[in-house]
Kinemage of the C-alpha trace (Angstrom):
@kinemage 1
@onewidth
@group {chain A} dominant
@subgroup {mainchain}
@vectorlist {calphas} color= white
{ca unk a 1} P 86.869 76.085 83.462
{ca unk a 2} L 85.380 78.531 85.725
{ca unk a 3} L 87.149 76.516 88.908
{ca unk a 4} L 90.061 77.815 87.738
{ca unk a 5} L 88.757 81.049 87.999
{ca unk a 6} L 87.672 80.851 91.179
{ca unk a 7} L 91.403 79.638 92.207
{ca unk a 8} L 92.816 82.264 91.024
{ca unk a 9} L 90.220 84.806 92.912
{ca unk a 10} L 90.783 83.077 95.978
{ca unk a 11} L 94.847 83.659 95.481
{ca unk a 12} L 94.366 86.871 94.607
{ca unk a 13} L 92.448 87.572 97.832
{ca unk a 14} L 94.366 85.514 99.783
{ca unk a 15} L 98.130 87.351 99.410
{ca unk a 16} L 96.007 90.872 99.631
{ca unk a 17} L 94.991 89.595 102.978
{ca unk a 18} L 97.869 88.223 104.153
{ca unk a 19} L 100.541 90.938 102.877
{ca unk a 20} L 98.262 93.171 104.533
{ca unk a 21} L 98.656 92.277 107.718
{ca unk a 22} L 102.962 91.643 107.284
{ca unk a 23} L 103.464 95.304 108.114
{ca unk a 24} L 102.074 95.183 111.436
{ca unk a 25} L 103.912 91.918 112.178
{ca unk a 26} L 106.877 93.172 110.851
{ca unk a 27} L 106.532 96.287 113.362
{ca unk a 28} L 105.693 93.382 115.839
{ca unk a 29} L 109.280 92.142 115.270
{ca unk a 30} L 111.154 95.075 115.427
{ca unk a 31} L 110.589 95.781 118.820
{ca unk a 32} L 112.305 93.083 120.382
{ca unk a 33} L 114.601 92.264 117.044
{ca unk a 34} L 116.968 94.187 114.608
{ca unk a 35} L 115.853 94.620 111.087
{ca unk a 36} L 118.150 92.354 109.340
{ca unk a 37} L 118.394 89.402 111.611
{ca unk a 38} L 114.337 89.321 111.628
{ca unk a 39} L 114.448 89.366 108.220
{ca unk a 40} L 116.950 86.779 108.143
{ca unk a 41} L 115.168 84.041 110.400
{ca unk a 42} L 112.029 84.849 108.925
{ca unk a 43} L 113.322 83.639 105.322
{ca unk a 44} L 115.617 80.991 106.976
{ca unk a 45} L 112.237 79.014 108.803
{ca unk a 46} L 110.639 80.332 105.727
{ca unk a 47} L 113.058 77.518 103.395
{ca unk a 48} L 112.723 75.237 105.897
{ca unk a 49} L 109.118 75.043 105.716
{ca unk a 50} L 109.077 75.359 102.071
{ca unk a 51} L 111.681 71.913 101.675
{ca unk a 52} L 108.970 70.206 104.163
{ca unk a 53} L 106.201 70.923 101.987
{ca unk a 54} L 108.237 69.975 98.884
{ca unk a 55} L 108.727 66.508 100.782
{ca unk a 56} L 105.503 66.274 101.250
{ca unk a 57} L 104.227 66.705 97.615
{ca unk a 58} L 107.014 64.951 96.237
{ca unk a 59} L 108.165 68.137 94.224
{ca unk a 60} L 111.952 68.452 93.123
{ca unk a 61} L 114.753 71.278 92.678
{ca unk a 62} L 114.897 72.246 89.574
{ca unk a 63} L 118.324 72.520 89.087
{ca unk a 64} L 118.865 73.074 85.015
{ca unk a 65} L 121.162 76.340 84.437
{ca unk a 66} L 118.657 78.776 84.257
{ca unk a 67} L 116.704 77.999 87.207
{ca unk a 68} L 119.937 78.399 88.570
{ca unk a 69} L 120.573 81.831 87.763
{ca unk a 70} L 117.019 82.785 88.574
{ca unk a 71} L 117.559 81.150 92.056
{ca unk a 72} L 120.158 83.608 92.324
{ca unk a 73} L 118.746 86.597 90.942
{ca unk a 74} L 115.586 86.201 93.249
{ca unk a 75} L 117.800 85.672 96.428
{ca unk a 76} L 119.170 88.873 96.001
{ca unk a 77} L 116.846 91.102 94.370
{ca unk a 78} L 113.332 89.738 95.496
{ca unk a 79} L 114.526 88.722 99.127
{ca unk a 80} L 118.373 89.955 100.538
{ca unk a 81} L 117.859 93.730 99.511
{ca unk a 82} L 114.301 94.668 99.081
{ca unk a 83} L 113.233 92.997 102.370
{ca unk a 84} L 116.857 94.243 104.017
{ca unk a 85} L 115.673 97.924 102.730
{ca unk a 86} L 111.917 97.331 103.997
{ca unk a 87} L 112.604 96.517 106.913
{ca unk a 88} L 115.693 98.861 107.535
{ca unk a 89} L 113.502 101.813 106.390
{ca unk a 90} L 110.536 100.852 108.864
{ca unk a 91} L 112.138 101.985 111.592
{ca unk a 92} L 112.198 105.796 110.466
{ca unk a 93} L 109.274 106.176 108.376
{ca unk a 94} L 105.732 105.608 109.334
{ca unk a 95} L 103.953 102.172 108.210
{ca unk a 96} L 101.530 104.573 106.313
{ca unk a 97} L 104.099 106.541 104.321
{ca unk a 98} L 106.013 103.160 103.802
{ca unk a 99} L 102.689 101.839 102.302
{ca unk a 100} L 101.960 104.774 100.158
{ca unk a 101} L 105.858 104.762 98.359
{ca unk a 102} L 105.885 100.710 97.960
{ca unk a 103} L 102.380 100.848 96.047
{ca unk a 104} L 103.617 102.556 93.255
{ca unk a 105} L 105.154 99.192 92.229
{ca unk a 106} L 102.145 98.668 89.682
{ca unk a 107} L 103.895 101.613 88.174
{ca unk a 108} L 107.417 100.114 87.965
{ca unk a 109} L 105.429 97.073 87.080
{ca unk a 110} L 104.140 98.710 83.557
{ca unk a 111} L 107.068 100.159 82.909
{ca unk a 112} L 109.154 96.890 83.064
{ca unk a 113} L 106.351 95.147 81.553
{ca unk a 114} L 106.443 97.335 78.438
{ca unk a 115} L 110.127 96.528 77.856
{ca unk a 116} L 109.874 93.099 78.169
{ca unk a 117} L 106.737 91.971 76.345
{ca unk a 118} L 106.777 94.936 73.863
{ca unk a 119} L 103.066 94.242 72.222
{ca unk a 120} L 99.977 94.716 73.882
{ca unk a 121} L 101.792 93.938 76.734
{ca unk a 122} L 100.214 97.091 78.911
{ca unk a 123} L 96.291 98.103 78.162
{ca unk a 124} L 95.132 102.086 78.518
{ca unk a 125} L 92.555 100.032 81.200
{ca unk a 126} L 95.722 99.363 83.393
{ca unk a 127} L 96.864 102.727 83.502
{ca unk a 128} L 94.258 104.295 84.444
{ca unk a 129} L 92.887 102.175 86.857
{ca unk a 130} L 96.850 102.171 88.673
{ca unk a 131} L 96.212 105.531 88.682
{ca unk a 132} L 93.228 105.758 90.392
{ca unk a 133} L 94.081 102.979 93.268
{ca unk a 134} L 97.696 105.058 93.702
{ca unk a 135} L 95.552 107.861 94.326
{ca unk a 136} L 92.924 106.138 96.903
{ca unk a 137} L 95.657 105.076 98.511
{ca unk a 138} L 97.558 108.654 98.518
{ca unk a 139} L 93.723 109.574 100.354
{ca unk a 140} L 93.888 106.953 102.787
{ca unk a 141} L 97.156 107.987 104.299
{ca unk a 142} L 97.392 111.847 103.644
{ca unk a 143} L 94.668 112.671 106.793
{ca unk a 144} L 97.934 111.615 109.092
{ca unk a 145} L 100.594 112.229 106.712
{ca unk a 146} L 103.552 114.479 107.547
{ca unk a 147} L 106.421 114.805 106.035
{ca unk a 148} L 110.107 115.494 107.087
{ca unk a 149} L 112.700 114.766 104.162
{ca unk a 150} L 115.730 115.592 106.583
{ca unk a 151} L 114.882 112.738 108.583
{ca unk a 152} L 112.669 110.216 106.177
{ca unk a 153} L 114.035 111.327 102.606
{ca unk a 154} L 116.575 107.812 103.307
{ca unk a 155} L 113.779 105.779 104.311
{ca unk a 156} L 111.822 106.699 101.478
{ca unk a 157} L 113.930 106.012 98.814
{ca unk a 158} L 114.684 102.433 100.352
{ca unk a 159} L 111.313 101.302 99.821
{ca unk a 160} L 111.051 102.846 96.717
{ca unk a 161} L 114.259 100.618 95.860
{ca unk a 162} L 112.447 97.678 97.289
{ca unk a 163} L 109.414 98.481 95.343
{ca unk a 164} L 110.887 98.574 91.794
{ca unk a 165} L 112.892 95.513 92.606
{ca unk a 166} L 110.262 93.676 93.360
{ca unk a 167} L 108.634 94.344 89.942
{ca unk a 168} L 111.765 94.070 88.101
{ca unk a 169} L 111.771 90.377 89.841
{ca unk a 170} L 107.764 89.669 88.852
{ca unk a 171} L 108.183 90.627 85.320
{ca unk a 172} L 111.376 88.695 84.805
{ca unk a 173} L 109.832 85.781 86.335
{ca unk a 174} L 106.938 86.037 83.944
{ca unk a 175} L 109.145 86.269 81.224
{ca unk a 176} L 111.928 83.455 82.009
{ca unk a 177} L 110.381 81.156 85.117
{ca unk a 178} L 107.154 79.488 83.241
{ca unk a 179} L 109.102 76.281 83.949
{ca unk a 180} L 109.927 76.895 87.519
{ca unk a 181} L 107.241 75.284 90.129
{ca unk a 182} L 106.121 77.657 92.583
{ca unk a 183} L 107.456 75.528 95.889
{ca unk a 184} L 110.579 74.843 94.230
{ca unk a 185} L 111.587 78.582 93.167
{ca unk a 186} L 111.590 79.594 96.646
{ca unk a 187} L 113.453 76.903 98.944
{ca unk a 188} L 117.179 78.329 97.482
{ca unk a 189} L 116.634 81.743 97.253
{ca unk a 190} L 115.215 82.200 100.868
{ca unk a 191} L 117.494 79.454 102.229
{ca unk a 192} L 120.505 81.912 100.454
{ca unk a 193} L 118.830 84.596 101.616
{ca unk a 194} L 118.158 83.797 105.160
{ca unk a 195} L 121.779 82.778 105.881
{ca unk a 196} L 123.478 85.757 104.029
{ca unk a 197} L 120.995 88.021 106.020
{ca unk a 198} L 122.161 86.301 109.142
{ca unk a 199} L 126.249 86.646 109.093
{ca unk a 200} L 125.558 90.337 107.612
{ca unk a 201} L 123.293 90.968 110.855
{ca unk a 202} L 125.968 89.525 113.079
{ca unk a 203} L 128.808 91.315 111.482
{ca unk a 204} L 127.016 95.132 111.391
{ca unk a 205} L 124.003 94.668 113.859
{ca unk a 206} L 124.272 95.338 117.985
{ca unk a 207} L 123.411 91.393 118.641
{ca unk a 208} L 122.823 92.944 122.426
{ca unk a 209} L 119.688 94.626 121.449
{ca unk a 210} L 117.720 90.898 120.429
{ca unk a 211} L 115.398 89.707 122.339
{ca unk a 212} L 113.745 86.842 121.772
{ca unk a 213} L 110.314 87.320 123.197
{ca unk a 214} L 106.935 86.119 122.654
{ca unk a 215} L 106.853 88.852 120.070
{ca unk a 216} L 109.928 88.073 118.470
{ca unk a 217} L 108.565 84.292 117.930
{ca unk a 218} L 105.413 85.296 116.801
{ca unk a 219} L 106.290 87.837 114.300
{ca unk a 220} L 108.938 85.524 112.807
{ca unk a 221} L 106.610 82.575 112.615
{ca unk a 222} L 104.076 84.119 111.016
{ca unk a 223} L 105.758 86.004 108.650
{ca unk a 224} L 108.092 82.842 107.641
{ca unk a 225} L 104.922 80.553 106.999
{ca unk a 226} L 102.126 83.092 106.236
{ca unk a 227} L 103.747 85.729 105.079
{ca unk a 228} L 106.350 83.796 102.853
{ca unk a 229} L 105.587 80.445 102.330
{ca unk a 230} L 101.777 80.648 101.613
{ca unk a 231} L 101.939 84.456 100.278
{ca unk a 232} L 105.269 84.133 97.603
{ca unk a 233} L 104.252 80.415 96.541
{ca unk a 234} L 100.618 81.742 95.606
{ca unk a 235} L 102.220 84.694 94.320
{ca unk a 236} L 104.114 82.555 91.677
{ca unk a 237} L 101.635 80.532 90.904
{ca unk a 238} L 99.215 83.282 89.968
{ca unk a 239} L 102.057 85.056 88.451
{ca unk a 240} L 102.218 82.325 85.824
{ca unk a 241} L 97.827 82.224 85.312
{ca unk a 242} L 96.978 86.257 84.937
{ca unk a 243} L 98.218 89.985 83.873
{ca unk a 244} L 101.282 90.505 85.756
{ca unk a 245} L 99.734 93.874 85.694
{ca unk a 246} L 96.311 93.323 87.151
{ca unk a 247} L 98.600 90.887 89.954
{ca unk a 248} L 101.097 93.765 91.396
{ca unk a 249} L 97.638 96.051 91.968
{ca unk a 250} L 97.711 93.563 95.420
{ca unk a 251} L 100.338 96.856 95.884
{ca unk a 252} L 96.772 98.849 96.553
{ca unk a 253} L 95.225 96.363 98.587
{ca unk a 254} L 97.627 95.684 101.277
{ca unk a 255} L 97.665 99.281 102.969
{ca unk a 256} L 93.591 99.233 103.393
{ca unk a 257} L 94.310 95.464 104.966
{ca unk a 258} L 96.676 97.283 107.294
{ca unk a 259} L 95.071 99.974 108.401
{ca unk a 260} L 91.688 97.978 108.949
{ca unk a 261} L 94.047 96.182 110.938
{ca unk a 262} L 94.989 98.992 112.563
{ca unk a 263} L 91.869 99.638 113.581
{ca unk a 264} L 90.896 96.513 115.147
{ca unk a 265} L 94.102 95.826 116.628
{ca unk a 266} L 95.849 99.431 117.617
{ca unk a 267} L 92.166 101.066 118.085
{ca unk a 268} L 93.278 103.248 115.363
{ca unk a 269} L 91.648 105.847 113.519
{ca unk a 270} L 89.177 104.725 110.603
{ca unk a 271} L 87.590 107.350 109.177
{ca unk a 272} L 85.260 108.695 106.016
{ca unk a 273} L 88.643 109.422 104.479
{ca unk a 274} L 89.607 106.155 104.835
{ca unk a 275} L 86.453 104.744 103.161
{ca unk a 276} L 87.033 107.144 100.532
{ca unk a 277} L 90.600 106.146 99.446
{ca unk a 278} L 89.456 102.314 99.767
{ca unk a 279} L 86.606 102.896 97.021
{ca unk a 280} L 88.970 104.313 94.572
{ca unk a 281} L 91.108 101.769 95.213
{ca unk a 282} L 88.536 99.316 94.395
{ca unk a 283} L 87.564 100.946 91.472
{ca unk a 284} L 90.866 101.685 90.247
{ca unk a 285} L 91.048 97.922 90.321
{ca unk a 286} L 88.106 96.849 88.895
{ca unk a 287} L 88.331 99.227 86.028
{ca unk a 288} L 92.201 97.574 85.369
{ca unk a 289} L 90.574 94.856 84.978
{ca unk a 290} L 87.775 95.383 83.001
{ca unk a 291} L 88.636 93.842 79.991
{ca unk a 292} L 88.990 90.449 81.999
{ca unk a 293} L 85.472 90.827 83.874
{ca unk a 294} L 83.340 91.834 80.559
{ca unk a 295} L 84.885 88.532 78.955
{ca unk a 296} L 84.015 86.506 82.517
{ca unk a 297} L 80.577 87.588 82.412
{ca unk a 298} L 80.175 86.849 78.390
{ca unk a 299} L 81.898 83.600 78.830
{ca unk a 300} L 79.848 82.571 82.281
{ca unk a 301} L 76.796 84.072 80.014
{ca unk a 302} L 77.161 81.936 76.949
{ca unk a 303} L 77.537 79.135 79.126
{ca unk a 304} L 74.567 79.658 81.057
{ca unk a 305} L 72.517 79.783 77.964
């Protein structure tokens, strides 16, 4: 009983750390690569390792009619266009701003989630506690915030696309991909993806501009297998064992990975600030999930007696 628990902590943790550290090997890429053909190898290796590991455990396509057209829907909507706009928009916005507009997907996440599951589907708890991690992470970022809508108002608004996308894309896989096994979900849609994100790159991009560097290697590498493979098949999988609500508040987590990476990495500033924003954060997430944490420690407590 309580190992699944732990799994599911360990998940949780796991994409926060991981997603966290995509943005600076996304801005890795981008200096030897143009947006959309990094984005498009990274999801092409991404299938590839995804069909090896399928081999591996034996797992097949699901190919029944509505795993089609959810194949479909996530190629475009949780891979071609939010990534395309992602990674399109980091190169005229700061990673910081880009962080603070993509976490309010818990938002879009609520909203959606209301819609779709009606009933008790959306807890004052959640709310509140978004509201409180949006606004750690508003602190984190607003020491070295500036803002210039001439030149980032574009930007912004992509990853504000990307970000309710994404959570349209969570909450309609909660609702119609129960059935769907994590592995298998993804090996289509990022195999569509990659190539469509390919021929598009060719077709608009300036192919003189690649090169492929260490840093272009390493950036697609990780984020294909790390940042895709591990992160979006543990994604699903959790998506299908907890709140979808309490899940997309990884949205807060990710920009305290990055800047702590930023720190260590870039010799970046960390200051009291920072700390600051990261304990709302935290307890904008731990009050979300209250409910589920007071019935933990009554379960674990009956148990022990």
């Amino acid at each position: 009983m309580f190992t699944e628990k732990y799994k599911i902590a360990a998940g949780y943790i796991l994409i926060s750390l991981i997603w966290g550290s995509t943005w600076l090997a996304i801005r890795f890429g981008l200096g030897s690569l143009t947006p959309l053909i990094s984005a498009g190898l990274r999801f092409f290796l991404a299938s590839l390792f995804v069909y090896g590991m399928m081999r591996i455990k034996n797992i097949s396509l699901q190919t029944d009619s509505r795993s089609i057209k959810l194949y479909v829907v996530l190629s475009f909507f949780s891979f071609v266009i939010p990534f395309g706009l992602v990674y399109w928009a980091e190169q005229y916005i700061p990673s910081g701003l880009a962080s603070i507009v993509f976490a309010v997907m818990p938002f879009f996440v609520i909203i959606y989630s209301m819609i779709a599951f009606k009933k008790d589907s959306v807890t004052f708890n959640q709310i509140f506690g978004s509201i409180l991690g949006f606004s750690g992470i508003v602190i984190i970022f607003s020491e070295n915030l500036s803002l210039d809508l001439s030149k980032q108002l574009l930007g912004i608004a992509a990853v504000l696309i990307s970000s309710s996308m994404q959570a349209g894309i969570g909450v309609t896989i909660k609702k119609y991909g129960q059935h769907l096994n994590p592995l298998s979900m993804n090996f289509l849609p990022l195999f569509s993806a990659g190539i469509i994100l390919i021929i598009i790159s060719i077709l608009i991009e300036n192919s003189s501009a690649w090169v492929f560097d260490f840093n272009a290697f390493a950036s697609i590498t990780f984020l294909a297998f790390f940042g895709t493979l591990v992160t979006f098949t543990t994604y699903y999988w959790l998506l299908k064992r907890m709140n979808i609500v309490i899940l997309s508040l990884t949205a807060f987590i990710t920009p305290i990975i990055a800047v702590i990476l930023g720190w260590l990495i870039l010799n970046e500033n960390f200051s009291l600030q920072t700390l600051a924003g990261s304990a709302l954060v935290l307890i904008g997430i731990l009050f979300a999930n209250f409910k589920g944490l007071m019935n933990y420690y009554l379960t674990k407590k009956k148990f022990a007696k």
